[in-house]
N, CA, C and O atoms as CSV, one atom per row, in Angstrom:
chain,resi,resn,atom,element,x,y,z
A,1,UNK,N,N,0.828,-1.192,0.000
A,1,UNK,CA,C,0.000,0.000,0.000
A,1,UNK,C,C,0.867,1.249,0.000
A,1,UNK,O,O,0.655,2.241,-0.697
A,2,UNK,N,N,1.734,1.112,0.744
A,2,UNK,CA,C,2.853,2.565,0.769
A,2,UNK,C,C,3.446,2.861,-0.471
A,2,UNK,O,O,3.634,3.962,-0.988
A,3,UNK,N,N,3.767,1.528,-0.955
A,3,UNK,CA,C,4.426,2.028,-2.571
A,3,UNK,C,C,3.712,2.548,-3.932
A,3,UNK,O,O,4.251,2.982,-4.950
A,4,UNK,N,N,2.276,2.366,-3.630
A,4,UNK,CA,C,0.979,3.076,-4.632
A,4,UNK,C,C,0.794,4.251,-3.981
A,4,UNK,O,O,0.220,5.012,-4.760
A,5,UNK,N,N,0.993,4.764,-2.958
A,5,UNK,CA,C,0.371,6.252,-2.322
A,5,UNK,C,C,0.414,7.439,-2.964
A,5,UNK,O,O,-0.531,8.218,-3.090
A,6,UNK,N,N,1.883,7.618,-3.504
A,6,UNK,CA,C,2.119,8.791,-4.342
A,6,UNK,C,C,1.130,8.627,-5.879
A,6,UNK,O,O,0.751,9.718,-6.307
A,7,UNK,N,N,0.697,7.401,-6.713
A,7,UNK,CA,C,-0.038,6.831,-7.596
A,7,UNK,C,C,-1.562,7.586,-7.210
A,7,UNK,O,O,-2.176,8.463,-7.818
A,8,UNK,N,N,-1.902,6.818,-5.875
A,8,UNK,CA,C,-3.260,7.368,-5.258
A,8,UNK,C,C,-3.563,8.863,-5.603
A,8,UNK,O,O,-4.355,9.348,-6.411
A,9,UNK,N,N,-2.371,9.643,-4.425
A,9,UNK,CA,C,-2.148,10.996,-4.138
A,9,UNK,C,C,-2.410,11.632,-6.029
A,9,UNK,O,O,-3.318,12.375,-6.402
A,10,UNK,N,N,-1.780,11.293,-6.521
A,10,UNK,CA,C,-1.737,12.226,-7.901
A,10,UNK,C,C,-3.135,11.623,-8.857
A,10,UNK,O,O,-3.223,12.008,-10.023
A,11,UNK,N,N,-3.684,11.130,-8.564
A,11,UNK,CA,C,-4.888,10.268,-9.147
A,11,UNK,C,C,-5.946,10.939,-7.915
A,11,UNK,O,O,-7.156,10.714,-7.923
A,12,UNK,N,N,-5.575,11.403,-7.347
A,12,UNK,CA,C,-7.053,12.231,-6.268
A,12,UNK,C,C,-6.805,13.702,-6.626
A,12,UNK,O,O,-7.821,14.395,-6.557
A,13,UNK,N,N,-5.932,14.191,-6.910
A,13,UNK,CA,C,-5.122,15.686,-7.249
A,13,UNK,C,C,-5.556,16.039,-8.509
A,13,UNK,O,O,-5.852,17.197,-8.803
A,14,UNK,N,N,-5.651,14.428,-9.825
A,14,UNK,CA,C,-5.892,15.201,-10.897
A,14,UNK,C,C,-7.438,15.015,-11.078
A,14,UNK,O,O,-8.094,15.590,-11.946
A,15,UNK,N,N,-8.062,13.921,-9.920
A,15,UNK,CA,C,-9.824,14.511,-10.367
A,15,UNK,C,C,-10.129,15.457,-9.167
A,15,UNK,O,O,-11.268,15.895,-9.326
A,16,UNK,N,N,-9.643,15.874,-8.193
A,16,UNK,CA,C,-9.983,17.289,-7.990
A,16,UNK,C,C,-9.897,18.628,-8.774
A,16,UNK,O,O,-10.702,19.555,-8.679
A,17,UNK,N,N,-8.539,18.573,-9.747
A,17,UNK,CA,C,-8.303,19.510,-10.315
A,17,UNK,C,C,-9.390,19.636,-11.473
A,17,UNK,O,O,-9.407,20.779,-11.931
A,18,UNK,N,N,-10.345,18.725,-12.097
A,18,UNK,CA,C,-11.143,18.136,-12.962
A,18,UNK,C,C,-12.426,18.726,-12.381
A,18,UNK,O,O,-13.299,19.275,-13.054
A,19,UNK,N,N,-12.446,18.552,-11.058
A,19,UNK,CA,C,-14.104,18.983,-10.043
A,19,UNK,C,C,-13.638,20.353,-10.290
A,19,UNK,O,O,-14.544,20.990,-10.828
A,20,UNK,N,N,-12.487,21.117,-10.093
A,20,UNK,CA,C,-12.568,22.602,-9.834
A,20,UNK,C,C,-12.578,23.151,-11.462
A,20,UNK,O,O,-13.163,24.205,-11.711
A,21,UNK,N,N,-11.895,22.374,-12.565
A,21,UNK,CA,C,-12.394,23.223,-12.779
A,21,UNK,C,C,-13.761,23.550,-14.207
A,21,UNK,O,O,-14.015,24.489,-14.961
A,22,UNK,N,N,-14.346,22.125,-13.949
A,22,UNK,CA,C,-15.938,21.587,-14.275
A,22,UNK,C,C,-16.843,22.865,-13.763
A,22,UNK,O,O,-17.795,23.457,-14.272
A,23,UNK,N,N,-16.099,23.030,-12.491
A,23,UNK,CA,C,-17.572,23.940,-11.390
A,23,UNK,C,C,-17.305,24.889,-11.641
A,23,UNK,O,O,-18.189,25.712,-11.401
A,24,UNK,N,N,-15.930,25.485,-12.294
A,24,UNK,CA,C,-15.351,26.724,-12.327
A,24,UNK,C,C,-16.335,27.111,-13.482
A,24,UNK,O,O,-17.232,27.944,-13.355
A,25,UNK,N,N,-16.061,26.409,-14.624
A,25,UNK,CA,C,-16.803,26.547,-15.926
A,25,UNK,C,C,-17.844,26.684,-16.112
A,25,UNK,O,O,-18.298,27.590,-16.812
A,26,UNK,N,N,-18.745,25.509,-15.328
A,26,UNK,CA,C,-20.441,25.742,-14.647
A,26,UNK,C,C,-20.846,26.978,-14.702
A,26,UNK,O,O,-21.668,27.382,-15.524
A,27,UNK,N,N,-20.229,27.764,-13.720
A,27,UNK,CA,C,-20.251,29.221,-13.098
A,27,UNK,C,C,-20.160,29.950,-13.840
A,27,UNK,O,O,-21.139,30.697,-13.854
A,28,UNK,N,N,-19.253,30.228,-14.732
A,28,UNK,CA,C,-18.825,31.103,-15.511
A,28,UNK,C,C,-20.322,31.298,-17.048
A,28,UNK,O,O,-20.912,32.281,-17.497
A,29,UNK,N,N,-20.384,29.663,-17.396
A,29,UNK,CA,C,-21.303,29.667,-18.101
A,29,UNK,C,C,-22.820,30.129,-17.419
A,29,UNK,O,O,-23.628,30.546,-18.248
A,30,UNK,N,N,-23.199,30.100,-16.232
A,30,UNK,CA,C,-24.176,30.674,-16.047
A,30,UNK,C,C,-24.282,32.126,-15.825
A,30,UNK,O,O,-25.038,32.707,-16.604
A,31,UNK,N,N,-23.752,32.761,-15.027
A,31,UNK,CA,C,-23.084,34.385,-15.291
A,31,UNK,C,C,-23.205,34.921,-16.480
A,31,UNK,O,O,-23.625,36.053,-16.719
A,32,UNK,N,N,-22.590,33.570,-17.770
A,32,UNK,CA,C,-22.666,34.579,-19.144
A,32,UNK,C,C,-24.172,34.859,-19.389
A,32,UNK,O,O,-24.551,35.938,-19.844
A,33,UNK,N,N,-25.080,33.769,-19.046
A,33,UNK,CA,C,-26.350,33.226,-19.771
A,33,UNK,C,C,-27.243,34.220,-18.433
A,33,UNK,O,O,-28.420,34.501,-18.663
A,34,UNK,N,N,-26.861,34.504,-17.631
A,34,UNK,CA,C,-27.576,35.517,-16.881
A,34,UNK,C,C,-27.404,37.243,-17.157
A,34,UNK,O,O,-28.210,38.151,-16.953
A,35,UNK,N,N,-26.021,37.270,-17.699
A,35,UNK,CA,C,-25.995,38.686,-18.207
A,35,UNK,C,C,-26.473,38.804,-19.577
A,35,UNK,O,O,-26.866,39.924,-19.905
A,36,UNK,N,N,-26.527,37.660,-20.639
A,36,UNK,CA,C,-27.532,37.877,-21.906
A,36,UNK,C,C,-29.042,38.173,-21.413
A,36,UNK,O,O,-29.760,38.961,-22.029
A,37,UNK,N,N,-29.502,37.433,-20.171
A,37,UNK,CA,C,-30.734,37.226,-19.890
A,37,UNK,C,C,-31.297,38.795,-19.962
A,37,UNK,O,O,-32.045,39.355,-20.763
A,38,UNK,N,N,-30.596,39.255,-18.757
A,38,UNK,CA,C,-30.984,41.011,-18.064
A,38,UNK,C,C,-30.265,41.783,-19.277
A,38,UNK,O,O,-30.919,42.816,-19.421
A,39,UNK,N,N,-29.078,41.752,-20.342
A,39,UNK,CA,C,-29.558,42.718,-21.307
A,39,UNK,C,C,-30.745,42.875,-22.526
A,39,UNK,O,O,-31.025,43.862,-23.207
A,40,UNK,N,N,-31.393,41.350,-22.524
A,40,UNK,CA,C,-32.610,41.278,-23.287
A,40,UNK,C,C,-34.137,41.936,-22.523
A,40,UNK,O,O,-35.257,42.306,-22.876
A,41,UNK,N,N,-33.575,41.836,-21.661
A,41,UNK,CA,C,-34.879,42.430,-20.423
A,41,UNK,C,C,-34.601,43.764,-20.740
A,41,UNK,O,O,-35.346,44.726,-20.924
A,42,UNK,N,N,-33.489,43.646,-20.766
A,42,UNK,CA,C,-33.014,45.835,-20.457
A,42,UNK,C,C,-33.573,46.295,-21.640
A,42,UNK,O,O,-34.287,47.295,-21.558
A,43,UNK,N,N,-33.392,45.752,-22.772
A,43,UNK,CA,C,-33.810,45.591,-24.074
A,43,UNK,C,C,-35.360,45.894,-24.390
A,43,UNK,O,O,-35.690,46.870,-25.065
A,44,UNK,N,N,-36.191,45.071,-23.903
A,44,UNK,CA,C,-37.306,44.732,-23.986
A,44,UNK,C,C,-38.090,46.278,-22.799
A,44,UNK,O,O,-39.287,46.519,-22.644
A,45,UNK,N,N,-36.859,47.054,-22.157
A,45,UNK,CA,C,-37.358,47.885,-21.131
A,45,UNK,C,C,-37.913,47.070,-20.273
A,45,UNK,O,O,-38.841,47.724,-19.795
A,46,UNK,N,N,-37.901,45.969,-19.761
A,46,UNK,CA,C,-38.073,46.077,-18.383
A,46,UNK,C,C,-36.845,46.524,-17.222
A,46,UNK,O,O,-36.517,45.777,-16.300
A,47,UNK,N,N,-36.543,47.212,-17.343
A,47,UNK,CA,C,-35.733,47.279,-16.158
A,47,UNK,C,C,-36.200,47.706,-15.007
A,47,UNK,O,O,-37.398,47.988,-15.013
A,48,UNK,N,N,-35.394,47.899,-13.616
A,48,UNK,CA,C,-35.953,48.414,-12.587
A,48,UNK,C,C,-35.455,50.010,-12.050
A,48,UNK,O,O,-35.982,50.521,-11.062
């Protein structure tokens, strides 16, 4: 078991790095699709 650890360690490192940056992207893509949203509103005059 000791001689796979560093194997483990870098195999948990590269699907975390995979979770961050999936969620990173998530985010980013909704932000874009929320600021198209409110300039079509702004558009349409609804604003507040």
């Amino acid at each position: 078991m000791r001689a796979d650890f560093p194997v483990f360690r870098r195999l948990w490192a590269r699907r975390g790095g995979w979770l961050v940056l999936l969620w990173t992207g998530s985010v980013l893509a909704l932000a874009i699709v929320a600021t198209i949203f409110r300039m079509l509103l702004s558009f349409a005059g609804m604003t507040t």
